[in-house]
One Martini backbone bead per residue (centre of mass of N, CA, C, O) as a GRO file, in nm:
protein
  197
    1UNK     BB    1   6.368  10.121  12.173
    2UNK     BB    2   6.137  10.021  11.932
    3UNK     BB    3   5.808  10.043  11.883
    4UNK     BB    4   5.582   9.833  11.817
    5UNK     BB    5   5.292   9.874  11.537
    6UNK     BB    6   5.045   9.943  11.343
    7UNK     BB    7   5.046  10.033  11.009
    8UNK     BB    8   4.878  10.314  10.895
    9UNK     BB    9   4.851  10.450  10.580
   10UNK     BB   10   5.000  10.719  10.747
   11UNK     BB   11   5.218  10.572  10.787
   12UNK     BB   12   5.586  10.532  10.778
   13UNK     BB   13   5.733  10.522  11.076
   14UNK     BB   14   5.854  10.556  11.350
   15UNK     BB   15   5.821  10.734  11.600
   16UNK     BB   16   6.066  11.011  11.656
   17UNK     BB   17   6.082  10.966  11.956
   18UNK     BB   18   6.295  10.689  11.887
   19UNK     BB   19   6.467  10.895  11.873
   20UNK     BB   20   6.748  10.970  11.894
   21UNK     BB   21   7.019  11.209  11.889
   22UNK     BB   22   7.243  10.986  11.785
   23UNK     BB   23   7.067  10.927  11.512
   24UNK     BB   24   7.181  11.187  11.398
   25UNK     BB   25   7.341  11.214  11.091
   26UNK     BB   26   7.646  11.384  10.958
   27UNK     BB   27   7.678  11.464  10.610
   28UNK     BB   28   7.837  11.438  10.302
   29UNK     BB   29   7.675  11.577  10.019
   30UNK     BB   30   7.444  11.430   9.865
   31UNK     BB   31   7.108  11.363   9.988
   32UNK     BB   32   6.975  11.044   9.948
   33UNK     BB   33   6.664  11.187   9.946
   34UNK     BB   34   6.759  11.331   9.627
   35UNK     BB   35   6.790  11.163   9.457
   36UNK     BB   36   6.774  10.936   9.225
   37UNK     BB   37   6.612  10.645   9.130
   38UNK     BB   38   6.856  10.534   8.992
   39UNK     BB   39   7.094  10.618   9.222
   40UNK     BB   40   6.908  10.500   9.483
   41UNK     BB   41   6.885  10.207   9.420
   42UNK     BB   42   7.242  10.175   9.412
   43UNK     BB   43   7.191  10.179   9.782
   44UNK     BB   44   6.954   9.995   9.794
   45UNK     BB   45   6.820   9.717   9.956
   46UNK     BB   46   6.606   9.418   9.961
   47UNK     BB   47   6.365   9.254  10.158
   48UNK     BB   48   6.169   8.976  10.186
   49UNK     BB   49   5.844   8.857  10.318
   50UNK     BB   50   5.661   8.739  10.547
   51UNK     BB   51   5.325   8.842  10.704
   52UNK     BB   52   5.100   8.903  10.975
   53UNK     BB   53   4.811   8.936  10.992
   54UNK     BB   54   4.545   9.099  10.862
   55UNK     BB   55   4.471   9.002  10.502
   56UNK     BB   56   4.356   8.709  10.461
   57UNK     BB   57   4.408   8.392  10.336
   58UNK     BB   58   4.664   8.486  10.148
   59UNK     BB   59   4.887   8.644  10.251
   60UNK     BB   60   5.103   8.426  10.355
   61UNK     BB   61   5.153   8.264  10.057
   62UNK     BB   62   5.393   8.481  10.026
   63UNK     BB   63   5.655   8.743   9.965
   64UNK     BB   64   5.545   9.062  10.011
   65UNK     BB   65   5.711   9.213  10.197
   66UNK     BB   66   5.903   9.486  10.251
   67UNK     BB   67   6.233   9.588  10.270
   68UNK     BB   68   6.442   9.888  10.294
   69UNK     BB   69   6.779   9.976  10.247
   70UNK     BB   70   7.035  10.188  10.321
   71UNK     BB   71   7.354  10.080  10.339
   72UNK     BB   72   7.538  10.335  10.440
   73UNK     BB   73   7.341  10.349  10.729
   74UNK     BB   74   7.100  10.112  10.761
   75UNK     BB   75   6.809  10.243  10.657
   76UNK     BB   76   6.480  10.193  10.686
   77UNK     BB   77   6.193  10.038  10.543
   78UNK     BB   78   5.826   9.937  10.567
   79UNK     BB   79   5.616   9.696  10.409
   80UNK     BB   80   5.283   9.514  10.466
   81UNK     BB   81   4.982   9.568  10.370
   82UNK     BB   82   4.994   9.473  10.075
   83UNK     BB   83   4.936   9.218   9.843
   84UNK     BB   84   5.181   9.343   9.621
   85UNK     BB   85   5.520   9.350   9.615
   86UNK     BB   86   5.534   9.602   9.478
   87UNK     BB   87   5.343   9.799   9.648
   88UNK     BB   88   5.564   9.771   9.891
   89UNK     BB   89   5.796   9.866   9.781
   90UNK     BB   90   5.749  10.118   9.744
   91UNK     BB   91   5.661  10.215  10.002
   92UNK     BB   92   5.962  10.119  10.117
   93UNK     BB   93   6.080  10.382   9.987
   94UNK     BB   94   5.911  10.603  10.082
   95UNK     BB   95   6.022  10.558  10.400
   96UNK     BB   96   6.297  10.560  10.364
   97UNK     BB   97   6.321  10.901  10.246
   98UNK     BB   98   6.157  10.977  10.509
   99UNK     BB   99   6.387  10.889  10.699
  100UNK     BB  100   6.638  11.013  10.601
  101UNK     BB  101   6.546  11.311  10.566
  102UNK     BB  102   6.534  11.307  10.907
  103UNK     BB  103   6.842  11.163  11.003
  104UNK     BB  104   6.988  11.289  10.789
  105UNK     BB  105   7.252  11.578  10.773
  106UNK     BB  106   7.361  11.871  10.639
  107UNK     BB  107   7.590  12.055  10.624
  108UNK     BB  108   7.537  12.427  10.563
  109UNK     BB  109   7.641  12.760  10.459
  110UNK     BB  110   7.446  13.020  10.408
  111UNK     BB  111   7.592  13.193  10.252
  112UNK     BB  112   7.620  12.973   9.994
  113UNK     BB  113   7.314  12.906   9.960
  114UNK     BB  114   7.114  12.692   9.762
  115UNK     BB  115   6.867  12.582   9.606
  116UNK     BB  116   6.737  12.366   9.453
  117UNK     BB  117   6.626  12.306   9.121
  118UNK     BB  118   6.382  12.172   9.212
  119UNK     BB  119   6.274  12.385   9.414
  120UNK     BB  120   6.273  12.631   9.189
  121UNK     BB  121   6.061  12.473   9.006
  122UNK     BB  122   5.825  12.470   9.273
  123UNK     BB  123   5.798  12.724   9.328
  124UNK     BB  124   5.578  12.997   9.412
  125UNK     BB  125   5.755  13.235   9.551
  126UNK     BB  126   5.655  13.192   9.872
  127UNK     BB  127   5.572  12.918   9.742
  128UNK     BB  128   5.539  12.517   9.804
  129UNK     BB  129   5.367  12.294   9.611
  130UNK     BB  130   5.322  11.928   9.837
  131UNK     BB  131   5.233  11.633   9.847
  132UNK     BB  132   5.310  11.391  10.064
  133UNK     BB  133   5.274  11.171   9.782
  134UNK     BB  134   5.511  11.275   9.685
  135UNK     BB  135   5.794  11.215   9.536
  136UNK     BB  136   5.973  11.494   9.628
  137UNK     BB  137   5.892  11.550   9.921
  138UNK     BB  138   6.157  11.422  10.068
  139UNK     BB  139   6.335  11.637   9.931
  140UNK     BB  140   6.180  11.901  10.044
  141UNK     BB  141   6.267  11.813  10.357
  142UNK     BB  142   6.533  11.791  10.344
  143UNK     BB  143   6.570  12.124  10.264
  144UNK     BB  144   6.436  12.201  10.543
  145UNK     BB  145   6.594  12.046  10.757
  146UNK     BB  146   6.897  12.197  10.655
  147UNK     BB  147   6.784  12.523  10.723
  148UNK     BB  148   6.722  12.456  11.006
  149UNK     BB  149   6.954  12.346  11.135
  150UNK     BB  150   7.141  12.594  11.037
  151UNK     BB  151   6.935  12.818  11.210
  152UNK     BB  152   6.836  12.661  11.488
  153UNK     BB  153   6.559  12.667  11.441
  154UNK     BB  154   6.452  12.887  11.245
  155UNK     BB  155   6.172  12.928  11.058
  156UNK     BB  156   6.253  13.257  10.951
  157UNK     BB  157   6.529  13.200  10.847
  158UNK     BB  158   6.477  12.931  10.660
  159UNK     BB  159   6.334  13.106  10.469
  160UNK     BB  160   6.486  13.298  10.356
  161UNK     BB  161   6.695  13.092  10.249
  162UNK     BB  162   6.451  12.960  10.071
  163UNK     BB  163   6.205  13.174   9.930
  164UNK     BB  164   6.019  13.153  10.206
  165UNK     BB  165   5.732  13.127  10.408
  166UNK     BB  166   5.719  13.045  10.693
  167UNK     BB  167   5.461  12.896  10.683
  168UNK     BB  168   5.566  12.708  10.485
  169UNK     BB  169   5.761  12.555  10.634
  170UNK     BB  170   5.502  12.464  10.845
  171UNK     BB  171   5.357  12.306  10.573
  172UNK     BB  172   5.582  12.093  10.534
  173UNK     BB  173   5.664  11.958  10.742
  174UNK     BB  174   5.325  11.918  10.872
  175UNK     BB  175   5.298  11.629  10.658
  176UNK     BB  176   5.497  11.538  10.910
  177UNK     BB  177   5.491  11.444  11.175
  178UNK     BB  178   5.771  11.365  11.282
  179UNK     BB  179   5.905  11.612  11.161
  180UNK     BB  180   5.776  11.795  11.382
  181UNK     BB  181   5.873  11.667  11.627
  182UNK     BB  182   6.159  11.687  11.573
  183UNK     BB  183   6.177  12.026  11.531
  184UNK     BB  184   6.044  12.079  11.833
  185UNK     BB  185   6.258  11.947  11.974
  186UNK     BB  186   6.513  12.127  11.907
  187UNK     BB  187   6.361  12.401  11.986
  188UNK     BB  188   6.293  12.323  12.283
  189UNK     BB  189   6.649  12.307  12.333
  190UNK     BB  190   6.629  12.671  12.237
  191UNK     BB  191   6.387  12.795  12.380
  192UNK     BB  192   6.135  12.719  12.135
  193UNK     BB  193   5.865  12.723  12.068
  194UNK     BB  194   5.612  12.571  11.894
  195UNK     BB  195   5.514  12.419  11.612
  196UNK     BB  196   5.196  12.465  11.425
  197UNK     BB  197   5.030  12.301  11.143
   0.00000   0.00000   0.00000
């Protein structure tokens, strides 16, 4: 069962601890949290109510909070902070890109493994500078952290494969608590160290 709280500024979802083992699931083909916003937005579902809690004598009379659903897995985002509905969708489509992110897994063969174009324009050597407020932030956490699956979580592999120093791994991953909290917990069950962002 998930902890319901209040979500500030920097929460994007539910912590990580409450999703369990069996809640992370391995696709095939593209990760929907990679499409772009015309393909990923034709398998998603909008539904809007209105919300209760502090935010002035108007928040209630609107129909202002948004859920984003992936149809395709059942995964939402939620926004309702915002007085209006349009940043409020946009807010739980981002929150959806970064639940998917980490929540679904493509299996990736490593010996013909190749990052995506997107990633490649992004590098500057063995750097990959990304604002985790930025569109493709989702993007790039899906590629790292379909590269830690495949290497075991080994982020000194998962540099090697993505063409970045083990530190950048460390420093996209730890832009999202949750996906560090993730991260850490899988690297637990392989009895190795905890990665600190």
């Amino acid at each position: 069962m998930k902890h319901k709280r209040k979500l500030s500024g920097t929460d994007w979802f539910d912590p990580v601890e409450t999703f369990e083992a069996k809640d992370i699931k391995f696709i095939d083909g593209e990760h929907p949290a990679m499409l772009d916003d015309e393909s990923f937005l034709k398998v998603v579902s909008f539904d809007f109510g209105r919300t209760g809690g502090p935010g002035g004598q108007h928040r209630n009379r609107k129909a202002t909070a948004c859920t984003a659903t992936h149809i395709p897995s059942t995964l939402s985002g939620t926004a309702s902070e915002r007085r209006r509905q349009s940043e409020n969708r946009k807010l739980s489509i981002s929150r959806l890109r970064r639940t998917l992110a980490i929540r679904l897994r493509r299996n990736i063969d490593t010996k013909n493994f190749q990052p995506s174009t997107l990633w490649e324009e992004r590098r500057d050597g063995e750097a990959l500078p990304i604002n985790p407020k930025h569109r493709d932030y989702p993007h790039i956490l899906t590629e790292v952290l379909d590269a830690l699956q495949a290497t075991g979580f080994d982020h000194k592999e998962a540099a090697t494969l993505l063409l970045i120093s083990p530190s950048q791994v460390i420093k996209i991953i730890g832009h999202d608590k949750d996906a560090l909290s993730f991260v850490n917990e899988q690297r637990k069950d392989s009895s190795l160290h905890p990665l600190k962002a």
